[in-house]
C-alpha positions as CSV (number, residue, x, y, z in Angstrom):
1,X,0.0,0.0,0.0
2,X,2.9,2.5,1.1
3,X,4.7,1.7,-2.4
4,X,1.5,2.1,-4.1
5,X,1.4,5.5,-2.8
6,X,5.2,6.6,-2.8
7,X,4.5,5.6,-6.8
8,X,1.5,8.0,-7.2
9,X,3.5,10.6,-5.0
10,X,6.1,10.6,-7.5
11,X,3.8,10.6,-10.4
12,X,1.6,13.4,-8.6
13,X,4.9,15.5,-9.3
14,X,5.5,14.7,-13.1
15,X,1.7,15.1,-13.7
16,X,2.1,18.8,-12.4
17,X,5.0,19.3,-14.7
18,X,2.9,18.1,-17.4
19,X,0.4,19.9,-16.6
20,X,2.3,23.3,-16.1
21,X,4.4,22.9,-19.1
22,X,1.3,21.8,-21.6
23,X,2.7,18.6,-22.7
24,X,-0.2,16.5,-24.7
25,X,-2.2,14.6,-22.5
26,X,-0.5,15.8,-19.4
27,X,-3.9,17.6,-18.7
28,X,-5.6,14.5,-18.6
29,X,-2.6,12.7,-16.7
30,X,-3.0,15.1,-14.2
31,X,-6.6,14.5,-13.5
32,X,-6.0,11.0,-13.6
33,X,-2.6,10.8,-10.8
34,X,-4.5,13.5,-8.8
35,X,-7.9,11.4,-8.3
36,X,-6.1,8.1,-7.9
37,X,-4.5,9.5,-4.8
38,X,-7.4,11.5,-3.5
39,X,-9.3,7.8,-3.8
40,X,-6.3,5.9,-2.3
41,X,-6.6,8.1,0.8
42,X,-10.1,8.2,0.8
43,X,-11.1,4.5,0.8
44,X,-8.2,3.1,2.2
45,X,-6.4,5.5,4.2
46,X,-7.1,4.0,7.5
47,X,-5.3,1.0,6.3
48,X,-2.5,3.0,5.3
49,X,-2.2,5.2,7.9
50,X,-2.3,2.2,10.9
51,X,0.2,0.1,8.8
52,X,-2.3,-2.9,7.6
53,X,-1.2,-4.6,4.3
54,X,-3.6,-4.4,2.0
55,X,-4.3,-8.2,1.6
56,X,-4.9,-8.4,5.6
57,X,-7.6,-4.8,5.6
58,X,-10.4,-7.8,6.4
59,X,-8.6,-9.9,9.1
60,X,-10.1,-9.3,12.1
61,X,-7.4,-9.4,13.9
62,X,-5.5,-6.9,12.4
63,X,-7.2,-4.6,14.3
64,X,-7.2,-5.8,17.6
65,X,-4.2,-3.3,19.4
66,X,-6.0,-0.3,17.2
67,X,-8.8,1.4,18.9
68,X,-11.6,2.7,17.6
69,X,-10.7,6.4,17.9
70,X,-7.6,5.8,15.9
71,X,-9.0,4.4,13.1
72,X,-11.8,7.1,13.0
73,X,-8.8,9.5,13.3
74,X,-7.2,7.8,10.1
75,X,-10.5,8.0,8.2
76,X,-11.0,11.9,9.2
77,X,-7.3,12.0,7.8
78,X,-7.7,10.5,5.0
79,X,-11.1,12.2,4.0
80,X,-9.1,15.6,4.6
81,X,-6.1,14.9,2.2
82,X,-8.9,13.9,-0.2
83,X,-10.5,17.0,-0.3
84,X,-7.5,19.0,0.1
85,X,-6.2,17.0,-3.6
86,X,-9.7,17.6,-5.2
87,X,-9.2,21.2,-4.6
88,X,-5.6,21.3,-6.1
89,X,-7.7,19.8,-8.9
90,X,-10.0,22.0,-9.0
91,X,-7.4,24.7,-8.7
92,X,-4.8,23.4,-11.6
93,X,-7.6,22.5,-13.8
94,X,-9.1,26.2,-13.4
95,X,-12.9,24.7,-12.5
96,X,-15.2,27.2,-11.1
97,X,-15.0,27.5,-7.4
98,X,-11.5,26.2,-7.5
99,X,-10.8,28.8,-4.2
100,X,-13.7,27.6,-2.0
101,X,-12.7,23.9,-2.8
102,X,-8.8,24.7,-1.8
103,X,-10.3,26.6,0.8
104,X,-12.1,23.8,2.6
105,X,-9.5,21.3,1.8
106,X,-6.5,23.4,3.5
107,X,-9.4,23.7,6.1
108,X,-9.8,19.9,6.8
109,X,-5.8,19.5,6.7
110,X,-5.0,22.2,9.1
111,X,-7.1,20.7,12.0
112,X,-6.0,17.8,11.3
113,X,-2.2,18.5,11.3
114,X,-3.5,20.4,14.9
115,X,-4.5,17.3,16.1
116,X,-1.3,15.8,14.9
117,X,0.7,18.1,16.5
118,X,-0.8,17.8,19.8
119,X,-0.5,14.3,19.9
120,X,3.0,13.9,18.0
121,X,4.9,13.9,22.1
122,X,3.2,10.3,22.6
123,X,3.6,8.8,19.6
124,X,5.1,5.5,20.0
125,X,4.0,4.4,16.5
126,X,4.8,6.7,14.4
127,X,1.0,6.9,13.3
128,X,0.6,10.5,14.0
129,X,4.0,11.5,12.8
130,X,3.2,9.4,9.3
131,X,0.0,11.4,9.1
132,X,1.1,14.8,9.8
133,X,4.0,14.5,7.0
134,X,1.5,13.9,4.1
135,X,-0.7,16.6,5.6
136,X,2.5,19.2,5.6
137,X,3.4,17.9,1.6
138,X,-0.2,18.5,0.6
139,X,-0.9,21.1,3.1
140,X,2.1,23.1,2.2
141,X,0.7,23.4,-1.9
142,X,-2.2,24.7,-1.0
143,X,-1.0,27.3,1.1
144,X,1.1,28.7,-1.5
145,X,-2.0,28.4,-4.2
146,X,-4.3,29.6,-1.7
147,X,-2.3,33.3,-1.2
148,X,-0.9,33.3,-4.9
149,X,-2.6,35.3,-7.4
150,X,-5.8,34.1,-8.7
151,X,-3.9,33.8,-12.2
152,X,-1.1,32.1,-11.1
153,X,-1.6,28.7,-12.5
154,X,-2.8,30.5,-15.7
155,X,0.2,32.7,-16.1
156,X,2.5,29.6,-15.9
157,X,0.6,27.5,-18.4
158,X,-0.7,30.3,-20.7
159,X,2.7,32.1,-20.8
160,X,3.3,32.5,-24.1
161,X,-0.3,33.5,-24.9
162,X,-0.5,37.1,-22.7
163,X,-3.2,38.3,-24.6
164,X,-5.3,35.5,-23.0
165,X,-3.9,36.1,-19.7
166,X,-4.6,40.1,-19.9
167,X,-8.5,39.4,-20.6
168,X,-9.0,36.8,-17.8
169,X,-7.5,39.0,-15.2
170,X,-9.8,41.8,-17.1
171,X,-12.8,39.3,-16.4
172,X,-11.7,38.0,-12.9
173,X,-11.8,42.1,-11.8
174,X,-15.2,42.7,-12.9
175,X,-17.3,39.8,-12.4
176,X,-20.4,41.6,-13.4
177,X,-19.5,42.7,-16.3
178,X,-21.0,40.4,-19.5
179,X,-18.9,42.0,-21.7
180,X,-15.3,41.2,-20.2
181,X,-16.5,37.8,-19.5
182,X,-17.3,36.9,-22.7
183,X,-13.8,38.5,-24.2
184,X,-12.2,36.1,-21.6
185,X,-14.2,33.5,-23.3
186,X,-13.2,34.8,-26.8
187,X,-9.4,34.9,-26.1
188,X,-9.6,31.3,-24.7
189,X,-11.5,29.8,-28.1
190,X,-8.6,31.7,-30.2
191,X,-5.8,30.5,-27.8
192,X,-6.9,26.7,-27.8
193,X,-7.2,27.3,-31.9
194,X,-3.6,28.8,-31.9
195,X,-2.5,25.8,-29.8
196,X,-4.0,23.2,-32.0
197,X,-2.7,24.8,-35.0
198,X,1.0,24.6,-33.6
């Protein structure tokens, strides 16, 4: 399970150069890495988290020196570096509400590293210490896209297309106004028909 998830680690960092630099089908790569993970954590992360082999997850006794706070601790954890990797989604692939859903995820990952940190002086295990690393790595990226400019992402991937870049930042200012949001909408079509055309 651990390997399984160094490997997606590692490929959550190519995907993001992929994705950054434009390279054909990295945008789809990306989506694909990203989800993976957020799903690994999600259904199996109190497996993960407690050091259960994936093959042994329905032994009973597997579970017998675990208590039942823990593994709803490693569930809450897992469901909160889920969300937190559906926002950097959300964020990289410029979907609407891409801030709210960084928002909450950095949310859910910042009480949970509290917790961490609070329990990390009687950690015999390591289970708290294992949980607040992967909380700091994910943590940590949302952070910096959380307090970046809006446009960052944009401006990396776009940066050889300013004229697109110059009306979204137009359209992003003025929310209300129909007509900037539909130039926005315009420079996109003609950027995507540049690209293809390269």
């Amino acid at each position: 399970m651990k390997k399984g998830e160094l490997i997606l680690g590692a490929l959550a960092g190519v995907a993001i150069v992929f994705d950054l630099l434009l390279i054909p089908g990295g945008n789809q790569f990306f989506i694909v890495v990203f989800l993976a993970l957020a799903m690994l954590y999600l259904g199996f992360g109190f497996v993960l988290f407690n050091g259960i082999r994936l093959r042994n997850m329905f032994e009973k006794g597997m579970y017998k020196n675990i208590s039942l706070l823990r593994i709803f601790g490693a569930i809450g954890a897992g469901l909160a570096l889920f969300m937190a990797l559906i926002g950097l989604v959300f964020k990289f692939q410029s979907y609407p509400g891409s801030f709210i859903m960084l928002l909450f995820g950095f949310s859910a990952i910042l009480l949970v590293s509290l917790v961490c940190t609070i329990k990390l002086y009687n950690d015999s295990t390591g289970f708290y210490r294992g949980i607040f690393s992967r909380c700091i790595a994910i943590g940590g990226i949302c952070l910096v896209l959380l307090f970046a400019p809006t446009t960052l992402i944009e401006e990396i991937k776009y940066r050889n297309y300013p004229e697109y870049i110059i009306a979204l930042k137009n359209a992003i200012a003025a929310p209300n106004n129909a007509k900037l949001q539909v130039e926005a909408v315009v420079a996109r079509q003609k950027m995507k028909q540049k690209m293809a055309e390269e």
